[in-house]
C-alpha positions as CSV (number, residue, x, y, z in Angstrom):
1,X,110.1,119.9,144.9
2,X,107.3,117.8,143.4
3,X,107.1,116.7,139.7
4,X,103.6,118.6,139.8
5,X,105.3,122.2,141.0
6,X,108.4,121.8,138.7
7,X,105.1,121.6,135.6
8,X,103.5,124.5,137.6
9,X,106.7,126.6,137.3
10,X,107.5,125.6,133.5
11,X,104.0,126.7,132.8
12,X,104.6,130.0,133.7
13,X,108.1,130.3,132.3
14,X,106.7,128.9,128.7
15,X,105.3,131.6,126.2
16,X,103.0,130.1,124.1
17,X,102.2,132.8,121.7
18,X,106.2,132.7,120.5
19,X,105.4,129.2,120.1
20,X,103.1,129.6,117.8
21,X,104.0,132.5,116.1
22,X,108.0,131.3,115.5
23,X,107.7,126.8,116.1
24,X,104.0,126.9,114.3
25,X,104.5,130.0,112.2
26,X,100.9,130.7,113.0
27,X,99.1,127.6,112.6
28,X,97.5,127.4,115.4
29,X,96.6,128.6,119.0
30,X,98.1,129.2,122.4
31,X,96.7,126.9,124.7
32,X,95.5,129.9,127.3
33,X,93.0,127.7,128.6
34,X,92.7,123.6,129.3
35,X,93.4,120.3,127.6
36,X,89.9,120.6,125.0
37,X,90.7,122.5,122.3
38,X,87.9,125.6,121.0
39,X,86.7,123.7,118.2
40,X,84.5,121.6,120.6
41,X,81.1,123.1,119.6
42,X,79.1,124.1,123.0
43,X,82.5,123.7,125.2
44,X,82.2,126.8,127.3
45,X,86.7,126.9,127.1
46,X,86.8,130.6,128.1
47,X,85.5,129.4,131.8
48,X,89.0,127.5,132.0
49,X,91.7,129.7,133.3
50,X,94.9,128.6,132.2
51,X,98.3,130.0,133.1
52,X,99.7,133.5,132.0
53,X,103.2,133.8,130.8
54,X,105.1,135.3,133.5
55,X,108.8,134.6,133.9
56,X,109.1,136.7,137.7
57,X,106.6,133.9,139.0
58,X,108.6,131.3,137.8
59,X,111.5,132.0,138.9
60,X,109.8,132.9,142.4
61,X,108.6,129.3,142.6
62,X,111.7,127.9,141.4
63,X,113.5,130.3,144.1
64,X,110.9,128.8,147.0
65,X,111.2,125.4,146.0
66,X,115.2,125.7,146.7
67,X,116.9,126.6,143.1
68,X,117.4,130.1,143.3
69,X,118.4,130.9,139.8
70,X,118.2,127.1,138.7
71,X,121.2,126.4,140.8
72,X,121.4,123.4,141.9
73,X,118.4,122.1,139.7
74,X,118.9,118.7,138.4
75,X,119.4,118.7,134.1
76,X,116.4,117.2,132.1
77,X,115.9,115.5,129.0
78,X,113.0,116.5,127.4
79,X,111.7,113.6,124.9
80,X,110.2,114.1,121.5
81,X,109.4,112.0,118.8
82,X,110.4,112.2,115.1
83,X,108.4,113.2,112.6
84,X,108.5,116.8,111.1
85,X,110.8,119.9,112.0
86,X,107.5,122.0,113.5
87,X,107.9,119.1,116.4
88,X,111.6,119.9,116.9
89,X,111.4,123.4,116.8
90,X,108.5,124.1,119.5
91,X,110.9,121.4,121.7
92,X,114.2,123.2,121.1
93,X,111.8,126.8,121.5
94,X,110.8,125.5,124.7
95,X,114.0,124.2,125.6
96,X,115.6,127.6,125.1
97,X,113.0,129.6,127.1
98,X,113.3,127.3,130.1
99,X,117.0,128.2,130.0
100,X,116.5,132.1,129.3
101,X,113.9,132.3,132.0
102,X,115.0,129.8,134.6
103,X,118.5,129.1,134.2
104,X,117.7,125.6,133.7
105,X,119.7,123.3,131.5
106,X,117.2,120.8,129.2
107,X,118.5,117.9,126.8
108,X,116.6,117.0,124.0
109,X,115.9,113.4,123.3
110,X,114.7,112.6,119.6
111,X,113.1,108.8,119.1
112,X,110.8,107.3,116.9
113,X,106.9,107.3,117.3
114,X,107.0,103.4,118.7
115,X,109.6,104.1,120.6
116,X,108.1,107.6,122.2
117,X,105.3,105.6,122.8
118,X,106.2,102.4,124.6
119,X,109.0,104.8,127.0
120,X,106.0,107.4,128.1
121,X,103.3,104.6,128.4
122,X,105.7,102.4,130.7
123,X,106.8,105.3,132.6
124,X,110.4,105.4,131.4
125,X,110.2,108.9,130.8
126,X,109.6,111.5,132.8
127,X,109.1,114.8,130.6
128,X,108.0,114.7,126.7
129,X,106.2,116.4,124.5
130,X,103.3,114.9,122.9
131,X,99.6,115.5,121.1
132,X,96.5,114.3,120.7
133,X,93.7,114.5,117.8
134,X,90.8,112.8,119.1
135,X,88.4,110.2,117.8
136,X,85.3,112.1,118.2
137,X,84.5,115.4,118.6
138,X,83.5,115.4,122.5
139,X,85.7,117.0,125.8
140,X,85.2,113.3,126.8
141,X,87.7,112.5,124.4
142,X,90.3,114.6,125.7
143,X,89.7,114.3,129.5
144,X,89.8,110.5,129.4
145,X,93.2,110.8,129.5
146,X,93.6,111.9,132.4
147,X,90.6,109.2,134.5
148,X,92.4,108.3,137.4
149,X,90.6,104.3,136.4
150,X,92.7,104.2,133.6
151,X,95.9,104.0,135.6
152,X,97.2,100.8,137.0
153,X,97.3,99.3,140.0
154,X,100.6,98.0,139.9
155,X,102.6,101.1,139.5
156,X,105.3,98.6,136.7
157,X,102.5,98.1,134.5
158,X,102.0,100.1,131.4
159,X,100.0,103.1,131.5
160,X,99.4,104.0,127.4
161,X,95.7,105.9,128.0
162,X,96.1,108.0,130.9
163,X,100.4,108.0,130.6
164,X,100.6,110.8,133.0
165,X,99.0,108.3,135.6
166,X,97.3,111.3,136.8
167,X,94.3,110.9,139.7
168,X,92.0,112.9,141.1
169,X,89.3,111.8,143.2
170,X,87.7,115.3,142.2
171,X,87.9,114.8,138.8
172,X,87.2,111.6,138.1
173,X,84.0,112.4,139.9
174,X,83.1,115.3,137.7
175,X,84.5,113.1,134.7
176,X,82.2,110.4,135.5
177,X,78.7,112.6,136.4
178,X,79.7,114.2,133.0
179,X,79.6,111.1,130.8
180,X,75.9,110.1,132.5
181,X,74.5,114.0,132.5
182,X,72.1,114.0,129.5
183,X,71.4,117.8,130.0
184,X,74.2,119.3,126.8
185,X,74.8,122.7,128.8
186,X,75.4,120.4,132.4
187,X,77.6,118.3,130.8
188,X,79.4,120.9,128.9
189,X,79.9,122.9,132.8
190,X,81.0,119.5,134.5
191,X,83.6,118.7,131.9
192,X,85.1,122.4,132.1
193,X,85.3,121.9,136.5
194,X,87.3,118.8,135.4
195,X,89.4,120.4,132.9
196,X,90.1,123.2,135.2
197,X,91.3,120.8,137.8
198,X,94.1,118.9,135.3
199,X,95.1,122.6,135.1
200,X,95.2,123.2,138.7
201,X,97.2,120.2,139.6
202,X,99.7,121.0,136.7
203,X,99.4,117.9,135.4
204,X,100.2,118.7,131.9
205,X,101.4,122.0,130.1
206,X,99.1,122.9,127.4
207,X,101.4,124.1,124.4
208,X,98.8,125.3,121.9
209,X,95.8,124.6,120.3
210,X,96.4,122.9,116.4
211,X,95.2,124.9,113.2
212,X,95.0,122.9,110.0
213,X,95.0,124.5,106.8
214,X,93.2,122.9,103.5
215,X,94.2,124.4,100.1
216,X,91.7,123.2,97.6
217,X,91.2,124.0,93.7
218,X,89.0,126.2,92.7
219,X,86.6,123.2,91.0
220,X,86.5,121.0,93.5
221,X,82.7,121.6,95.5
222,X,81.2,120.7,98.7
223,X,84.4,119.9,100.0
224,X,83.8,119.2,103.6
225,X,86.0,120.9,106.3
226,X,85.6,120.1,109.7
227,X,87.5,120.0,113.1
228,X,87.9,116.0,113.1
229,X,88.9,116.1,109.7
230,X,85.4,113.4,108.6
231,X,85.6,113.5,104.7
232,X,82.6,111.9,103.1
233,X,83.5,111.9,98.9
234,X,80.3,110.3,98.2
235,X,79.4,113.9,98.2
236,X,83.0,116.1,96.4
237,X,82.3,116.9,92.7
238,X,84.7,118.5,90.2
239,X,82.8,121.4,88.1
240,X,85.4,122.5,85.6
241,X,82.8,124.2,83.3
242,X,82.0,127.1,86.3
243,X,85.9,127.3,86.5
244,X,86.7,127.7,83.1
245,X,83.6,130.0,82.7
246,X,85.3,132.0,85.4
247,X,88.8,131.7,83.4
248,X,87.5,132.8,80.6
249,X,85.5,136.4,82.4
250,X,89.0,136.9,83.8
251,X,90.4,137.0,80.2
């Protein structure tokens, strides 16, 4: 069985609205679709079909690929970095469905950020967890990761952009007429036939789509809230006398 049907299977035998509901407690938003998130403004993401949770197909897959109720299927060490127990939790969440649903045994491997890093970008590891919050709110941004140019030649080499070492002579075409297309709506539908293709290939397994929340006092104004998170302060202003005007009413 291929590293690219064993991701096929687990994306089927992964719920990702428990994940978000119990590891995010509802921060946030199964990834039902691709790899660009739905706060890309004129991203048509509903066009992307992602995978539906359904444990029968997994272990249908898992039973044609020769592990008929995970017997015989090699243990795995799933690798996570440190940093916060929502990380651990949607691992050890995922770790325990894989087993419920496909009889599969899955170790968890905790290390630091560098350390995560340096393993998955030299190709030390093969099955983590990671994220990404991009530079620039663009599907470019996302689906760079996954340009089949970005991975090297020499298959030793380090690999820290595209660290799945993914290529597609399909999608790195659509990738590329993407980035020249000047027409928004074109671009918009080449980047989704890409997307679509990472998803096809189960090249990755989209957990869920992250929610932030801001909580802000009353008196601070024109606080802005956006997706990337772009905070000008040239522009916040405290106006205690409208709060203490609305204290005082309350009285």
């Amino acid at each position: 069985m291929g590293f690219e049907s064993f991701e096929e299977i687990m994306n089927y035998a992964i719920d990702k609205e428990r994940i978000v509901e119990y590891g995010l407690h509802g921060l946030g938003f199964p990834a039902n679709h691709g790899m660009v998130p739905p706060s890309i403004g004129e991203y048509p993401i509903n066009e992307v079909k992602g995978y539906e949770y359904s444990p029968e197909k997994a272990r249908k897959h898992l039973a044609d690929a020769g592990f008929a109720k995970g017997k015989g299927f090699p243990r795995l060490t799933l690798q996570i970095n440190s940093g916060g127990s929502a990380n651990i939790g949607v691992a050890e969440i995922v770790q325990k469905m894989l087993g419920d649903n496909l009889n599969i045994n899955i170790d968890l491997s905790v290390t630091s950020r560098v350390q995560h890093l340096d393993r998955v970008g030299s190709g030390k590891s093969d099955f983590w967890k990671d994220a990404w919050l991009a530079d620039y709110s663009d599907p470019e941004n996302f689906l760079c990761l996954f340009y089949g140019e970005l991975v090297p030649k020499d298959p030793s080499a380090d690999s820290f952009i595209n660290s799945t070492r993914y290529r597609n002579k399909s999608f790195d075409e659509l990738f590329e007429s993407a980035n020249m297309e000047q027409d928004v709506q074109k671009r918009m539908k080449m980047y989704c036939e890409a997307d679509q293709k990472i998803i096809e290939d189960a090249a990755v397994i989209p957990l869920y789509y992250e929610k932030i929340v801001r909580l802000l006092k009353p008196y601070i104004k024109n606080f802005p809230v956006n997706p990337m998170e772009y905070r000008d302060f040239g522009v916040v202003y405290f106006d205690f006398d409208e709060y203490n005007d609305r204290l005082t009413s309350i009285d």
